[in-house]
N, C-alpha and C positions, 0 to 999 in steps of 0.2 A: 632518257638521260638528260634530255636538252631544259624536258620541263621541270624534272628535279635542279637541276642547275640554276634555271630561272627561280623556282620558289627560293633554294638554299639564299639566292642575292636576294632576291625583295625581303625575304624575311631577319637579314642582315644587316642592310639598308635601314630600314623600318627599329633594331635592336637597342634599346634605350640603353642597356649598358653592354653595348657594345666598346667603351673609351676605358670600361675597368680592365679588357683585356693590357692595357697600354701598366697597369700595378705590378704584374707576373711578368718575370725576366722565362721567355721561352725559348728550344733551340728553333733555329731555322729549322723548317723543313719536316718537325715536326709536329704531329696529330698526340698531344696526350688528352687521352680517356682513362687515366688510373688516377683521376684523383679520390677517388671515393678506397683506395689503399693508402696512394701518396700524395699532397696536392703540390701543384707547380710552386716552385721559386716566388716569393711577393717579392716584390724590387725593394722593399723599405729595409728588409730582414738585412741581407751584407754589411750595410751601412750600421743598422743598429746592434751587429754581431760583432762589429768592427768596433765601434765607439765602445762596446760593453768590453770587449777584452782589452782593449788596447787604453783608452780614460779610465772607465770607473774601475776595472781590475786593477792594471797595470800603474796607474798613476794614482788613484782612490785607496785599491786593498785595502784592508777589510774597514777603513772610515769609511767606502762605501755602503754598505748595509742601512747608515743612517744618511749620508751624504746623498747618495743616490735613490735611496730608499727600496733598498733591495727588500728589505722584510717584511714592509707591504704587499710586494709585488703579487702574492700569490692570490691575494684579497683584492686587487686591484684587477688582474688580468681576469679572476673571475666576474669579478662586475662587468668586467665588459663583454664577457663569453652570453653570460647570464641577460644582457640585453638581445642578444639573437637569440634566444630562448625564452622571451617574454616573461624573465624575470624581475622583479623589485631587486634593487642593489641588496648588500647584506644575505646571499641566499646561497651564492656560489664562490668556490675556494678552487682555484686552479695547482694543482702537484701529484708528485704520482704517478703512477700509471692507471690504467682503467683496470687492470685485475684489482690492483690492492684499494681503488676506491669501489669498486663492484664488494668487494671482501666485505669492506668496513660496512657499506653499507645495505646489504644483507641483513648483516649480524645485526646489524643498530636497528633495523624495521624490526624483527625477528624480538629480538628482545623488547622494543614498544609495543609487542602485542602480545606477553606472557599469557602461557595455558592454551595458545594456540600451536599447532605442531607440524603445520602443513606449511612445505614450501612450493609453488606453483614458479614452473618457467616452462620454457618453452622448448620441443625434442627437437627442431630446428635453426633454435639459436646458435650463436658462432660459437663453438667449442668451449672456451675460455668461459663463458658464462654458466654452462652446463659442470664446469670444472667445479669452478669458484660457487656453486650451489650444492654440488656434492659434499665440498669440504666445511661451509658453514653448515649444513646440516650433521656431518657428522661430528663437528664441535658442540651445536648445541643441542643433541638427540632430536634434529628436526626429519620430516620424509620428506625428499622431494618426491615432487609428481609432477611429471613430464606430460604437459597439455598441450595441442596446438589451440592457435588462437582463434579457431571456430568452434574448436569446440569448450570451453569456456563455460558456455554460460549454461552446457549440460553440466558442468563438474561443480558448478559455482552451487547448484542449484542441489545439488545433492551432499555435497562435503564443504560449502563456501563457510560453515560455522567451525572450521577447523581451520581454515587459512591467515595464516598469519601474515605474507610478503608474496608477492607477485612477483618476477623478474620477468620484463621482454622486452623485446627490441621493436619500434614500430613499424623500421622495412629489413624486411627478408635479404641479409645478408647476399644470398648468392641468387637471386629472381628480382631484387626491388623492391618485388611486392609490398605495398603499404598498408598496414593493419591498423582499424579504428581505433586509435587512441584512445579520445573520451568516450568512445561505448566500453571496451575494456576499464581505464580506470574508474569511471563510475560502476561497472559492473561489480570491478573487485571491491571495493570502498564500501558500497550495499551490504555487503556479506560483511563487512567489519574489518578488513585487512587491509594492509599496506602498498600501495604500488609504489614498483621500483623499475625505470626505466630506463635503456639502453640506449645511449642516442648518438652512437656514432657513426650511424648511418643518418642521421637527422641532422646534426647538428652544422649549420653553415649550410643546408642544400634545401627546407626548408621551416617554415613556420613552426614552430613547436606549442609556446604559448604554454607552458608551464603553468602560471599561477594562477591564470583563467583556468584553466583544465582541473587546479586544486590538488595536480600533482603532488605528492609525499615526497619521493626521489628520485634524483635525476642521477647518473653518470653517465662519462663520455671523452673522449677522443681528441687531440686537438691538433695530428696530423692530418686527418682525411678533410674535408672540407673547409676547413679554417688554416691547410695550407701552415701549419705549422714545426714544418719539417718533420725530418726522422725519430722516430721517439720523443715527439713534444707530448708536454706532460699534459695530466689530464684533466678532468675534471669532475669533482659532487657538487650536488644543489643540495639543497636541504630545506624545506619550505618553513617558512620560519616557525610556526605553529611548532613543528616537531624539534626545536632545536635543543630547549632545556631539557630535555629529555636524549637526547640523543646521547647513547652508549654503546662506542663501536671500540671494538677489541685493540687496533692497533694503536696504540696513546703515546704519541712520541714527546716529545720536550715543546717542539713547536705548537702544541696544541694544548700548551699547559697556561692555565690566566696569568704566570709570572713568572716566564720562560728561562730567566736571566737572575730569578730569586733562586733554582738550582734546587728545591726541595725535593724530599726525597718521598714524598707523597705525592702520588697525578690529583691535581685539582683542575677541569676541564675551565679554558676559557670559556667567557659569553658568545651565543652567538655563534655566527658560523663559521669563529676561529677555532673553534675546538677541533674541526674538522681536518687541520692543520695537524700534517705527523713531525717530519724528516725536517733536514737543513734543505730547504728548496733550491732545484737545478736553476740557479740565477741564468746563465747562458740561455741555456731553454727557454727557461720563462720571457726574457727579453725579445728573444726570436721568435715567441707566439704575443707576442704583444705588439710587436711590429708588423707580424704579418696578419692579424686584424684588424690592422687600417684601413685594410683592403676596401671593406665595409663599410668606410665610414661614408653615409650618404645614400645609402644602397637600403632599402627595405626587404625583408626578406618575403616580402608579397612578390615585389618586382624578381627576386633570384626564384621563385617557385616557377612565376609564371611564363618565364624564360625558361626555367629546367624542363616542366612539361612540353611547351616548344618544340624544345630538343629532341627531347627524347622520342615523341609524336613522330617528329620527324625523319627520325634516326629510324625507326619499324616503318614509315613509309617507303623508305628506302631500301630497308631490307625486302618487305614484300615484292616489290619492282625489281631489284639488281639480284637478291638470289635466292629465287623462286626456283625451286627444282633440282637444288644443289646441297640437300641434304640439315638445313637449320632451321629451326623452329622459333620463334623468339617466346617464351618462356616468362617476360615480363608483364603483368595486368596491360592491357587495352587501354582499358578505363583511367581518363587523368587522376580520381580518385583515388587508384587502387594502386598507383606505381610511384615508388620515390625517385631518388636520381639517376637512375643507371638503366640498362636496359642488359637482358641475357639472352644469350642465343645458346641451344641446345643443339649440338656438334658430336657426334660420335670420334672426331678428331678436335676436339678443343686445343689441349695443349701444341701442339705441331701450330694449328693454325694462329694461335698468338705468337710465338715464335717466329714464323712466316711474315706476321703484320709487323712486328717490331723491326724485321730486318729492312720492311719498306717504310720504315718512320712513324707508324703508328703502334701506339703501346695502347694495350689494355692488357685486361689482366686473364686467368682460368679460377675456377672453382673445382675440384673436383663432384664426379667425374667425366663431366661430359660440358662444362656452361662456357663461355667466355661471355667475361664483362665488360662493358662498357659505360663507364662513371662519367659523371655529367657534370663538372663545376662550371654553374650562370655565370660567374666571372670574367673566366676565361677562354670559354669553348664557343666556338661558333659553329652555325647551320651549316657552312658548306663544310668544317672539319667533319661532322655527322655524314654529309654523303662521300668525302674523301675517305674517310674510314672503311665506309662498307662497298665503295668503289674496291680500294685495292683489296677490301676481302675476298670479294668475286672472282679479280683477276689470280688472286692464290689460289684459288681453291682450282677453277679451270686449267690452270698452268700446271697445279699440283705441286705447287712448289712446299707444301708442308710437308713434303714422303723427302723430303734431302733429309739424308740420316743427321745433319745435323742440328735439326730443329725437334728430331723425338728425344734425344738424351734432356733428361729431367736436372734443371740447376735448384739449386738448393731452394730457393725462393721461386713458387712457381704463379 
């Protein structure tokens, strides 16, 4: 314990952005590791939740739109999303949620490659994506086919002249695990098809590198790593090559080239306003544009290289404090192979997150058996990593997960 203690400081000590934990308003006393569900409070967001309701609502209404320039907003915060993803401005459109921009953008790959009939995702993607694949396919008479991502470049190689759109995610939801990006998108691209990628397990934790890679589509998330609270809205890329062509089913007003001209015909703005549906969650949006200031100064080299740290850290300490006590961790070894979080494989998961939360440390379960531990470089430090799996040991020997009131199942688990 002493010398895990000692590395937790020197490698603390030593943590270059260790001053951006001081952006995130945290409680005392707690250890959170669920930001890869929820991420922590930024400190800028209250203030700019507060000025947005109370000035530009309450004293602006609705002159703010143009005053404050609310109608921008959705093109602006994506620009800025779109820089932690190594994109050119002009690419990303922040609204939404990620199903209905998964939806649209689907459909819009799907139809950029007419006569092809195959949709490829993935039988281990997070639910929602497997959803949202079923349903565009059964809109536009497509098959999906449910492939893991090794085996790929068997399926590519025998049906890749039938594939229209790829959907995946590049880490494995509930293990981390990180999947070759650019060998998948170059693989799918070869075969003639579209990739379409899932990045909200990527996005804010690390390097993505979009336009390098020649990605086609991106969606994503803008609560989990970017810390943009509860239901902040989402976001598409669209690489610019694909835009005049882009033809996604949901065509709202805000996406029409003369919004405000009220005709009764859709004529798709230029660019990647078209991408633009609904009247944009302005509150939202505000609160995710404040809370990636977090960022500003911070390279996402430096958050990867920090995350892997962690995480490194985080299974050293499991292997040393509980070893013999029934958990597996579940997450790749290899700093390659793992995104930000790390999974321990528990035949008591849920009891035992329960357990950790009631000693101030939160993480989260997966069904049926994982508990996660989410890693924002931000905010999280080395010794939070050995206090986490400190007091896991002492629950689990004390048994304090078998108190009946840590097996009853709350609605969010």
């Amino acid at each position: 314990m002493k010398e895990l203690q000692a590395r937790a400081s020197e490698l603390d000590t030593s943590d270059p952005l260790a001053a951006q934990r001081e952006r995130f308003v945290l409680p005392d006393g707690v250890v959170y590791l669920d930001g890869n569900s929820l991420g922590a409070l930024p400190a800028a967001v209250p203030e700019a939740l507060a000025d947005g309701v109370h000035r530009q609502w309450g004293v602006g209404l609705i002159r703010s739109w143009n005053e404050h320039h609310w109608w921008q907003a959705p093109l602006r915060v994506g620009d800025t999303i779109g820089q932690l993803l190594g994109a050119a401005p002009g690419q990303t459109v922040a609204g939404d949620s990620t199903t209905v921009q998964l939806f649209n953008g689907l459909a819009a790959a799907a139809r950029l490659r007419p006569g092809r009939r195959l949709l490829l995702t993935d039988p281990g993607h997070f639910p929602t994506d497997g959803y949202i694949a079923d349903s565009v396919a059964r809109l536009l008479g497509l098959e999906v086919l449910r492939v893991a991502p090794d085996d790929l470049p068997r399926c590519l190689a025998e049906r890749g002249h039938e594939v229209a759109v790829a959907g995946y995610s590049p880490v494995d939801y509930r293990t981390g695990e990180l999947h070759d990006m650019p060998a998948i998108t170059r693989a799918v691209q070869e075969a003639g098809g579209l990739m379409l990628w899932d990045l909200c397990h990527a996005t804010g934790a690390l390097p993505v590198r979009l336009d390098e890679l020649g990605v086609d589509l991106a969606v994503g998330c803008g609560y989990k790593f970017l810390s943009g609270g509860p239901g902040a809205p989402a976001f598409i890329y669209i690489a610019r090559r694909h835009q005049a062509a882009f033809d996604h089913p949901l065509t709202g007003w805000n996406g029409h080239v003369d919004p405000f001209g009220l005709s009764g015909d859709y004529v798709p703005a230029p660019g990647v306003d078209r991408a633009r549906i609904g009247t944009p969650p302005i509150l939202s949006l505000l609160a995710l544009e404040a809370a990636l200031t977090a960022f500003e100064g911070v390279g996402m080299e430096q958050v990867r290289a920090k995350s892997l740290s962690l995480t490194g850290f985080f299974m050293d300490c499991a292997d040393t404090l509980l070893d013999g006590l029934g958990f597996t961790v579940v997450t790749p070894r290899e700093p390659h192979r793992r995104g930000s979080q790390v999974a321990l494989r528990h035949p008591d998961a849920y009891p035992l997150v329960r357990a950790l939360a009631a000693r101030g440390v939160i993480g989260d379960m997966r069904a049926p058996d994982l508990l996660r531990f989410g890693v924002n470089a931000l905010y999280v430090s080395h010794r939070d990593m050995l206090t986490a799996v400190r007091h896991l040991r002492q629950a689990v020997t004390q048994g304090e997960h078998r108190d009946p009131r840590f097996l009853h199942r709350a609605a969010v688990t």
